[in-house]
One Martini backbone bead per residue (centre of mass of N, CA, C, O) as a GRO file, in nm:
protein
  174
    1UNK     BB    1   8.064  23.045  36.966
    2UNK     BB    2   7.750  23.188  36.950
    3UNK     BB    3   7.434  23.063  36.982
    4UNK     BB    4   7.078  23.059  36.953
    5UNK     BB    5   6.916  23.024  37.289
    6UNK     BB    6   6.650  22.829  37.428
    7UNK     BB    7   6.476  22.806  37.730
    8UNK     BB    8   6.412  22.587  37.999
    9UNK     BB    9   6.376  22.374  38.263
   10UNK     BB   10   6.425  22.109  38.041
   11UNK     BB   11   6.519  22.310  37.811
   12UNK     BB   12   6.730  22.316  37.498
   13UNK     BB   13   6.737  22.545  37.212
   14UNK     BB   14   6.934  22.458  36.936
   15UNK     BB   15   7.202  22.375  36.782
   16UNK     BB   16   7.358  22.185  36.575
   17UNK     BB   17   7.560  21.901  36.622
   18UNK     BB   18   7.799  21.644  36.569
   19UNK     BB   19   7.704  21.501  36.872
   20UNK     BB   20   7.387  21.443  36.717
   21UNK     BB   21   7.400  21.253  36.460
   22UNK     BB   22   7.306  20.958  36.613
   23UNK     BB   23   7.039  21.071  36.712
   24UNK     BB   24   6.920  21.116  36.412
   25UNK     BB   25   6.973  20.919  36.263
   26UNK     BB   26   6.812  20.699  36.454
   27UNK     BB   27   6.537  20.869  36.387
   28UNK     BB   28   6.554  20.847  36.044
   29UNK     BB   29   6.549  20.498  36.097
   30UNK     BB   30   6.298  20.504  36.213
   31UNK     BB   31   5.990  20.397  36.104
   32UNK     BB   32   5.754  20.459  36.296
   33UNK     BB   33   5.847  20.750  36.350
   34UNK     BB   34   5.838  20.828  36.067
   35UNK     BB   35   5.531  20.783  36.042
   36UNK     BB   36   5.420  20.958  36.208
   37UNK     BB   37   5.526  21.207  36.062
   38UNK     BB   38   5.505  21.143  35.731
   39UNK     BB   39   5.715  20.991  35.636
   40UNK     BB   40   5.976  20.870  35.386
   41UNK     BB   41   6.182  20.657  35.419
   42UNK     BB   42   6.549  20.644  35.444
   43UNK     BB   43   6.825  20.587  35.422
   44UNK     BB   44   7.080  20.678  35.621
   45UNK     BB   45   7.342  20.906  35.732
   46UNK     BB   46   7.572  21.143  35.810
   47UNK     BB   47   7.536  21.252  35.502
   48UNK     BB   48   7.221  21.293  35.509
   49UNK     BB   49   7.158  21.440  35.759
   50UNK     BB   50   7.340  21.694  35.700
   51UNK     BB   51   7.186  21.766  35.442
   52UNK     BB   52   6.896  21.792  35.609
   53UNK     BB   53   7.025  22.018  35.804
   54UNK     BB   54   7.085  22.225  35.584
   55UNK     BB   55   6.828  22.284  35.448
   56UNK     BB   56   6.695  22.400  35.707
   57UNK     BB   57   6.886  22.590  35.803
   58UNK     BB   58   6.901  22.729  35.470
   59UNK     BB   59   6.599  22.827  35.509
   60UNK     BB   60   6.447  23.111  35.531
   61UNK     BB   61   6.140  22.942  35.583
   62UNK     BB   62   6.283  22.840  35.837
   63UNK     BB   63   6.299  22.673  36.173
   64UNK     BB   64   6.603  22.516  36.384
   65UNK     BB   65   6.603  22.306  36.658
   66UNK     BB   66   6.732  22.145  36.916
   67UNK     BB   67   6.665  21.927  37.171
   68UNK     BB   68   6.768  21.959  37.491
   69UNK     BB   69   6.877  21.893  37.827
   70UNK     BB   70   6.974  22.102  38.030
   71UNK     BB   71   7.170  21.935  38.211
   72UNK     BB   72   7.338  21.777  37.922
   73UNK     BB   73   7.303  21.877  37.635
   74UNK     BB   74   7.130  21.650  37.525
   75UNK     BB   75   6.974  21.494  37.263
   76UNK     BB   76   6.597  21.474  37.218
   77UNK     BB   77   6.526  21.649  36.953
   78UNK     BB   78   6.317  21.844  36.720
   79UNK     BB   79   6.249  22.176  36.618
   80UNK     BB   80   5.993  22.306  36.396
   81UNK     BB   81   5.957  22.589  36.117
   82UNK     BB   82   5.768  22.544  35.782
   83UNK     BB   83   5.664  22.756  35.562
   84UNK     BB   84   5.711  23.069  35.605
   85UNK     BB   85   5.476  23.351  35.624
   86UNK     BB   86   5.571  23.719  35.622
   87UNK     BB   87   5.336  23.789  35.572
   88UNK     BB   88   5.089  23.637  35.743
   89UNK     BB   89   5.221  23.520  35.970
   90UNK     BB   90   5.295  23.182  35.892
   91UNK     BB   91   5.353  22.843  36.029
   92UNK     BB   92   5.488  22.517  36.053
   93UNK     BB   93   5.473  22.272  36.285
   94UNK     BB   94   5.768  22.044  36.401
   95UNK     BB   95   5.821  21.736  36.556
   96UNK     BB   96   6.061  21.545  36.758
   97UNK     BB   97   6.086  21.243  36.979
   98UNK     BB   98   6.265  21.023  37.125
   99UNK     BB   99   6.123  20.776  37.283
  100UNK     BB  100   6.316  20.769  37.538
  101UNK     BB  101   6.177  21.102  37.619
  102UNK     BB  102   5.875  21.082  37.642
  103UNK     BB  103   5.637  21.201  37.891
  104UNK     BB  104   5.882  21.448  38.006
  105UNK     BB  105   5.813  21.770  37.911
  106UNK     BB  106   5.976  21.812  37.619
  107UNK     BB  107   5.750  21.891  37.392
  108UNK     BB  108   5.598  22.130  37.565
  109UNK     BB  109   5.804  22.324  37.585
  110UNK     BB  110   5.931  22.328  37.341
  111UNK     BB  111   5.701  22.464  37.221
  112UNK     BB  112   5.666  22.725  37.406
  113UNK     BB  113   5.916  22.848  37.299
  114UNK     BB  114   5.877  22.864  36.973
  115UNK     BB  115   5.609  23.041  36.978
  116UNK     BB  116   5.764  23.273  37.127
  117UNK     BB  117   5.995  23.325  36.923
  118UNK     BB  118   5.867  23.374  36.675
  119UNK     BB  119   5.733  23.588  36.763
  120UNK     BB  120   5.912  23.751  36.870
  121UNK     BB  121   6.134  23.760  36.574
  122UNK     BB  122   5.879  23.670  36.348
  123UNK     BB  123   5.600  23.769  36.378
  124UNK     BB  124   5.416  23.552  36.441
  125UNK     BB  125   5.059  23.474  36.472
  126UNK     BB  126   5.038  23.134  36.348
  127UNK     BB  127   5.017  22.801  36.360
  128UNK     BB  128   5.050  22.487  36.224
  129UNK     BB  129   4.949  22.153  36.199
  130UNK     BB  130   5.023  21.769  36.144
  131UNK     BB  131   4.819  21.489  36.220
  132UNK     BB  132   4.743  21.166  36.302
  133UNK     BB  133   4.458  21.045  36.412
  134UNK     BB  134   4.605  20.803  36.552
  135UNK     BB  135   4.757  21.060  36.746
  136UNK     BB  136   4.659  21.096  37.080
  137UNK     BB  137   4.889  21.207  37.221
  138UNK     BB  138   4.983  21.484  37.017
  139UNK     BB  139   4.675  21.611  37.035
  140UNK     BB  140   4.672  21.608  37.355
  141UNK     BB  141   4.898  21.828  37.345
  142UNK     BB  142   4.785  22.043  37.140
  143UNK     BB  143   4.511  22.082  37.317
  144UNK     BB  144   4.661  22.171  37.565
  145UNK     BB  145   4.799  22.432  37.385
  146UNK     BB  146   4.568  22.554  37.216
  147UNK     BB  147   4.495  22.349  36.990
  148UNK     BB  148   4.292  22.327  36.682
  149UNK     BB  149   4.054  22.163  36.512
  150UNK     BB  150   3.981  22.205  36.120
  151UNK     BB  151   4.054  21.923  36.052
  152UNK     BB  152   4.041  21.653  35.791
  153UNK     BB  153   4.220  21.445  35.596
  154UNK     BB  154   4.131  21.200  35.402
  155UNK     BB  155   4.280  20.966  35.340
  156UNK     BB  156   4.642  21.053  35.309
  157UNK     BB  157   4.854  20.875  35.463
  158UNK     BB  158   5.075  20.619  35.354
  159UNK     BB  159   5.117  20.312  35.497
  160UNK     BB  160   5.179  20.003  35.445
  161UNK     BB  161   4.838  19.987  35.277
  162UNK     BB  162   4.737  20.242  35.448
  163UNK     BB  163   4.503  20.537  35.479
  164UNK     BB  164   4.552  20.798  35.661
  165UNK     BB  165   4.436  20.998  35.856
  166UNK     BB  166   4.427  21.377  35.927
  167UNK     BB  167   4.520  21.650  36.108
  168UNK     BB  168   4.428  21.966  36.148
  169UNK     BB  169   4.600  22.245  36.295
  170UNK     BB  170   4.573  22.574  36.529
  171UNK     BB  171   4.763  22.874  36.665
  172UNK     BB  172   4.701  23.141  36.790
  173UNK     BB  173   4.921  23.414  36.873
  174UNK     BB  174   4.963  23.615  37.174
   0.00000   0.00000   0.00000
């Protein structure tokens, strides 16, 4: 069967895959990087992750997929668009990359190839994204990309007893 994907130089942006599974769990299941991403860890499994891409996959208002290394169709993290407002025509961009892969400009493609897709397929207009005030390196990724910062939530942020600023930001997609 043939599956909806966006390719790139270093990458390929497809559906989830179960031997994609080992990889979702591990990443699921670090805390740090679940910190960053501003989530609330809960231990995982195979069917816990199953269940979390499943509800990604069937929400008429979000679009995910695996971000995939082109050339071993290995999985190295996901991105998604959440919250899709189809008459306002934006929705919300969430990325994750796995620490072993970051720095090696697959998260660069993927938000270009998504941004792409959106645009051509489901007509949004604009992105908007969260991010940790002190994650000055995916800031600096979303400002090469020309995400503009429009606020702060002062303390929003819980985490291991304390409250993190979060950087509000948006790109207008022309």
């Amino acid at each position: 069967m043939e599956y909806i994907t966006v390719e790139a130089s270093l990458i390929r942006l497809r559906q989830p895959e179960d031997s994609d599974l080992a990889l979702m769990v591990a990443m699921r299941n670090n805390l740090e990087l679940q910190a960053m991403l501003m989530s609330l860890p809960r231990a995982s499994n195979n069917q816990r992750v199953r269940d979390w891409l499943n509800h990604h996959l069937n929400n008429p208002q979000s679009i995910f997929f695996i971000i995939a290394e082109i050339t071993t169709d290995l999985p190295c993290g996901y991105i998604q668009v959440t919250n899709i407002d189809f008459v306002h025509r934006h929705g919300e961009l969430g990325i994750c990359i796995d620490s072993s892969y970051q720095g090696k400009g697959y998260g660069k493609q993927a938000i270009n190839a998504i941004e792409q897709y959106t645009q051509e397929i489901f007509n949004l207009r604009k992105l908007t994204l969260k991010v940790l005030e002190k994650n000055q390196v995916a800031i600096h990724l979303y400002e090469t990309l020309t995400y503009q910062k429009i606020g702060i939530y002062q303390e929003h942020f819980y985490n291991q007893g304390t409250l993190h600023n979060v950087v509000a930001m948006e790109k207008l997609l022309r």
